[in-house]
N, C-alpha and C positions, 0 to 999 in steps of 0.2 A: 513691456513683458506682461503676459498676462496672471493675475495672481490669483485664479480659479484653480483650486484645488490644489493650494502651494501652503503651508505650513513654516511659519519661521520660529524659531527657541535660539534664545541667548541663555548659552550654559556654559560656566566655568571661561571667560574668555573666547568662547566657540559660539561660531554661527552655523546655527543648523537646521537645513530646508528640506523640509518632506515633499515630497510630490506625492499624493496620491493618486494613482491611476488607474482605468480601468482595463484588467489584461485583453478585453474583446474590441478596444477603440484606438483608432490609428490615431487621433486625435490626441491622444494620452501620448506615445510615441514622439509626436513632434512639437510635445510643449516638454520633454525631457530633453530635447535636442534644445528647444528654443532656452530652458533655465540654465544648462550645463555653458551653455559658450557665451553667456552673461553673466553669470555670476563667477565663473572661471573657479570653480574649488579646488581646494587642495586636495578630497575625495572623493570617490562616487561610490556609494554603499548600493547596491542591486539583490533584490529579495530573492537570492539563490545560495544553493551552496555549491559546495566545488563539484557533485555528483550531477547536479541539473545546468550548470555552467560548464563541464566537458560534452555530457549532451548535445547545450545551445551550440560549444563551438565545435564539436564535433560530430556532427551527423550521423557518418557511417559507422557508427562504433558501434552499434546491435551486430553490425557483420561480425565483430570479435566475442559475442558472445559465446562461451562455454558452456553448453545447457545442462552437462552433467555436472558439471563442479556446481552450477545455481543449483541441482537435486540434493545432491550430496550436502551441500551445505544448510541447507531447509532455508530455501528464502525462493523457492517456487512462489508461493502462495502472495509473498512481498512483490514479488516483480510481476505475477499476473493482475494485482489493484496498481502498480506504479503504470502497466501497458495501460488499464481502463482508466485511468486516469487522463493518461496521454491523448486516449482517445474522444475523451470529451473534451478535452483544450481545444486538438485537430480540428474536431467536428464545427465549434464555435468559430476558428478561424477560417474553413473552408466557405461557412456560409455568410462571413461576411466580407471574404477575401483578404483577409491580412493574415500577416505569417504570427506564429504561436509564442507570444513572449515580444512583441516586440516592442515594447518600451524596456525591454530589460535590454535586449539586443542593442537597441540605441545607447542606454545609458555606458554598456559596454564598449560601443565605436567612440562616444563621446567623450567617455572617460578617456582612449588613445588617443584623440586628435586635441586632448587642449593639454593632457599630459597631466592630466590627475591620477594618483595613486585609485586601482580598483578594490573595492573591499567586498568578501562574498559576505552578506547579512547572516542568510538565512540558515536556522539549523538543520541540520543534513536529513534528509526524509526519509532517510531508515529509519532514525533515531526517533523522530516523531511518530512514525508507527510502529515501531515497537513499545513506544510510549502509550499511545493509542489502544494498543492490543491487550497491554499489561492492565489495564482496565475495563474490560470485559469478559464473561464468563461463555462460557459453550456457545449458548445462543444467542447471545451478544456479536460474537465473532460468527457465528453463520448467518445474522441478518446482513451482519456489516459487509462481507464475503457476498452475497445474494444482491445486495442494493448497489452493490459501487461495481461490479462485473454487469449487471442486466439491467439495474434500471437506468442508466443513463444512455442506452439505445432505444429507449422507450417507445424518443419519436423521433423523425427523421431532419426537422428543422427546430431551433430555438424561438418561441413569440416572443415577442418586443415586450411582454410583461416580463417574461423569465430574462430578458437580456438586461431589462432595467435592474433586476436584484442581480445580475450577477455584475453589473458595475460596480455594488459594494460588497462585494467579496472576491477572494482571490478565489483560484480554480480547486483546491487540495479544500477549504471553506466550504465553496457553491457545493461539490461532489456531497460532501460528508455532513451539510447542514442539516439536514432532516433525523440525521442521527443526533445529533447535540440535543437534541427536542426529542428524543425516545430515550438515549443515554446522556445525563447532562453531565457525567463524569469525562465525557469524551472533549467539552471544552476548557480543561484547564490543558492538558497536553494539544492540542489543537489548535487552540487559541491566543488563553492565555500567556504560554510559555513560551509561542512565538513571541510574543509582544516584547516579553523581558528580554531573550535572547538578542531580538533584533533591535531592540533597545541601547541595551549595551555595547553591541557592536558600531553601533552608528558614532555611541557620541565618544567611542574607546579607538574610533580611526584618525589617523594622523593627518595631523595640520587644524587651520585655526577657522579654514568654513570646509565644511561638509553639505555635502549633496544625496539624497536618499532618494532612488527611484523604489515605490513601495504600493503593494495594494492597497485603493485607498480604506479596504474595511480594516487595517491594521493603526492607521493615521491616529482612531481616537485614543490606542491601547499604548501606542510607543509615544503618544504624547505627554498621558500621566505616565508610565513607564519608566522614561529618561530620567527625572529627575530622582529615581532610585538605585542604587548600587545592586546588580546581581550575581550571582554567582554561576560562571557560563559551565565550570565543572559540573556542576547539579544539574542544573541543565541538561547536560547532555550524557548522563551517567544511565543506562539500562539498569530499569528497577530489578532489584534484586527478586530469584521466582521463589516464590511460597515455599516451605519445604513441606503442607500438608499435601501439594498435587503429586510430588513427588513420590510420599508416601503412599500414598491411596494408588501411586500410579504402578506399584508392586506388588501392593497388600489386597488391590482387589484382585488382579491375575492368579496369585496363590493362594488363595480364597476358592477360586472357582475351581483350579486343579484339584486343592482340596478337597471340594466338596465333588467333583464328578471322579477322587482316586477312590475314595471313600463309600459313594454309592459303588462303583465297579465292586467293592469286597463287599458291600453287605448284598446286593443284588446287582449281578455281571449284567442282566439284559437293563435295567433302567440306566444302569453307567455307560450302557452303549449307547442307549435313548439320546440321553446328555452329550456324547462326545460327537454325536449326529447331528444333533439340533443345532451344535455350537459352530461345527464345520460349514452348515446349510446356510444359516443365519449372517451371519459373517461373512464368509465368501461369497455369498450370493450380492449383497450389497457390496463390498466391494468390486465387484464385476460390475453392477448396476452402474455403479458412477463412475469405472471406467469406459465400459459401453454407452454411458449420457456423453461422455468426453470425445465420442467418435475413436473409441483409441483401436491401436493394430489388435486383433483377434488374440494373438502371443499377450496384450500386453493385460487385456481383460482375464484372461487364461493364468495367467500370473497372480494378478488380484486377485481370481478365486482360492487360487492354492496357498500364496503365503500369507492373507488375513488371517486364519483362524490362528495362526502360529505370533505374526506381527501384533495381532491386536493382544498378547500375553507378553509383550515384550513392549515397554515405555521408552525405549530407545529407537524403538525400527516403525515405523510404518506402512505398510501397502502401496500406498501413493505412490513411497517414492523409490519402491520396486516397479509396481507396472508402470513408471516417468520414465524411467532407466531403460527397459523393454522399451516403453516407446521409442524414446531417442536412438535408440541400437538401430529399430527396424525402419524407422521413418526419420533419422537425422534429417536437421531440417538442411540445407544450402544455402549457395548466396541470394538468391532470389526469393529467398523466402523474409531472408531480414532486408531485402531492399525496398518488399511491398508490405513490412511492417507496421509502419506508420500507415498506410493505406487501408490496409487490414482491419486495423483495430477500431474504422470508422462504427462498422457493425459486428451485430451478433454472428451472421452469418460466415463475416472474412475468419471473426477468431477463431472458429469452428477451422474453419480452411487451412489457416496458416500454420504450417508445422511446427513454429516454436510455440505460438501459444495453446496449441492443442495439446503438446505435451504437457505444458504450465497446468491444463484444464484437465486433464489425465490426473494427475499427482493431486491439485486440490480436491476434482469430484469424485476420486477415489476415497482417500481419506474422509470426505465429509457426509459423502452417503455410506460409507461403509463404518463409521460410528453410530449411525442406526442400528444398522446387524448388530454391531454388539452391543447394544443396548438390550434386544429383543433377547438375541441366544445367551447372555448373562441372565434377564430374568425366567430364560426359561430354563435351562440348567438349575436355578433355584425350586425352580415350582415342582420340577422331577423328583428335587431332594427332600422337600417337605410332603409330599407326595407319597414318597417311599421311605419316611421314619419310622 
């Protein structure tokens, strides 16, 4: 058997084998097959969690997607980086002809046909980008929102330079490494806390040898990792949110009513100035980034009307009104979540496909239409100081 890229730790009476592999080599694939039915474990720990392991063995489950309840619920913006994410796994598989995950998919079959207990490792990828997110500010989240939706359609095929790095990193890593090197905060929840997590679950799965099918950029972290005790609650707890955004997220709204009820009584025509400028400013950009979204005429129509009102309100958004208009007027069909995976090779499908069009309505709503209000707050100011 071959012990390229095989990892052994004796801990606590347990023997435990890492496989590191790489997610774009079939080769990785069939030394998971060739460790699993010789070493015969009593585990297979596979770097998923049960959200990306109903996926693997569930395919057609985008058909059951709910695209209002994803609005409603504010996790658009979440599942349009999980689709682009998909899309750069796909792309790498298409161009090298194997199916996406498939050493995970192996350790899976393998784990059934020798009757080893399956254990999901990995911690659930909401919870890592929410982790993620909680870690950057405005423009933090709109590069990282800009670079993982566009730039990984950059180019059409992977070079054998970029293929060799992406052998040592996993896909959720490769996407998001150029940001760990602009935000380095973004590798302890990304990285690190993988490590622990997956850590602990390996050497915390039952029986006395364990098997770990794992990327191999993980192999050096859950090596020193294992030999510490973590705490999988903390882990996986969403950091609690600030209570100053909160603040600010009311006090500057009645601030500006403030200041444009206030100019209206000391001078009616600059108060109107102000309640125009805020109308313009605002709805105009959000229409903009519903209109960048290709969205229904209704749904940019909409964006312009209830920004000036949403962006005073820290609970509602524009988004994910003109999301809602969309999906009314362009619900997407089955044919739309069958050529989804297809879709989201390029820029141009996601544009195309009715569900991530919607997804792309709701985010490029909201993020070019915090421009507007950026501009028609400071100019609502300047009206006021203006007219003292």
């Amino acid at each position: 058997m071959r012990e390229e890229n095989i990892t052994r730790i004796n801990l606590d009476g347990k023997e435990i084998i890492l496989i590191g592999t790489a997610h774009v080599s079939r080769q990785s694939a069939e030394q998971v097959k060739e460790v699993i039915e010789a070493e015969r474990p009593d585990s297979v720990c596979i770097e998923l969690d049960d959200q990306r392991y109903q996926s693997v063995m569930e395919g057609s489950k985008w058909k059951e997607t709910d695209i209002f309840k994803v609005i409603k619920e504010k996790k658009a913006t979440l599942l349009l980086m999980n689709l682009a994410i998909s899309s750069f796994q796909n792309r790498l598989a298409k161009q090298f002809e194997i199916k996406p995950g498939q050493e995970m998919i192996q350790g899976i079959e393998s784990a059934k046909e020798t009757g080893a207990e399956l254990v999901l490792a990995d911690r659930n990828i909401q919870i890592t980008f929410s982790r993620i997110w909680h870690n950057l500010g405005f423009m933090g989240k709109a590069q990282l929102l800009n670079g993982v939706v566009f730039s990984i359609f950059s180019k059409d095929t992977i070079s054998e330079e970029e293929l060799e790095k992406m052998k040592t990193q996993d896909t959720l890593n490769a996407v998001l490494a150029e940001f760990t090197e602009s935000f380095p905060k973004l590798k302890t929840p990304l990285i690190d806390e993988r490590d622990q997590y997956l850590a602990q679950k390996i050497k915390d799965a039952p029986g006395k040898k364990i098997v770990a099918v794992l990327g191999a950029a993980h192999v050096p972290g859950i090596t020193k990792e294992i030999h510490k005790e973590h705490n999988l609650d903390a882990l996986v707890a969403i950091p609690p949110k600030s209570i100053v955004p909160k603040i600010l997220g009311w006090a500057i709204p009645a601030l500006l009513v403030a200041i444009v009820v206030y100019t209206f009584i000391a001078n009616p025509t600059a108060g109107f100035d102000q309640a125009l400028s805020w109308i313009i400013w605002t709805g105009s950009f959000a229409a903009i980034g519903a209109a960048l979204a290709l969205g229904h005429p209704l749904a940019i129509l909409s964006a312009f009307i209830v920004a000036p009102i949403t962006t005073l309100h820290p609970l509602i958004a524009s988004g994910w009104v003109s999301g809602i208009v969309q999906a009314y007027f362009r619900r997407p069909n089955v044919g739309d979540f069958e050529t989804l995976s297809e879709d989201v090779f390029t820029i141009k499908g996601f544009w195309r496909n009715k569900v991530t069009r919607i997804l792309l309505v709701v985010v490029l709503t909201n993020l070019v239409g915090s421009i507007g209000t950026f501009i028609g707050g400071a100019d609502v100011i300047r009206v006021f100081f203006k007219n003292l």
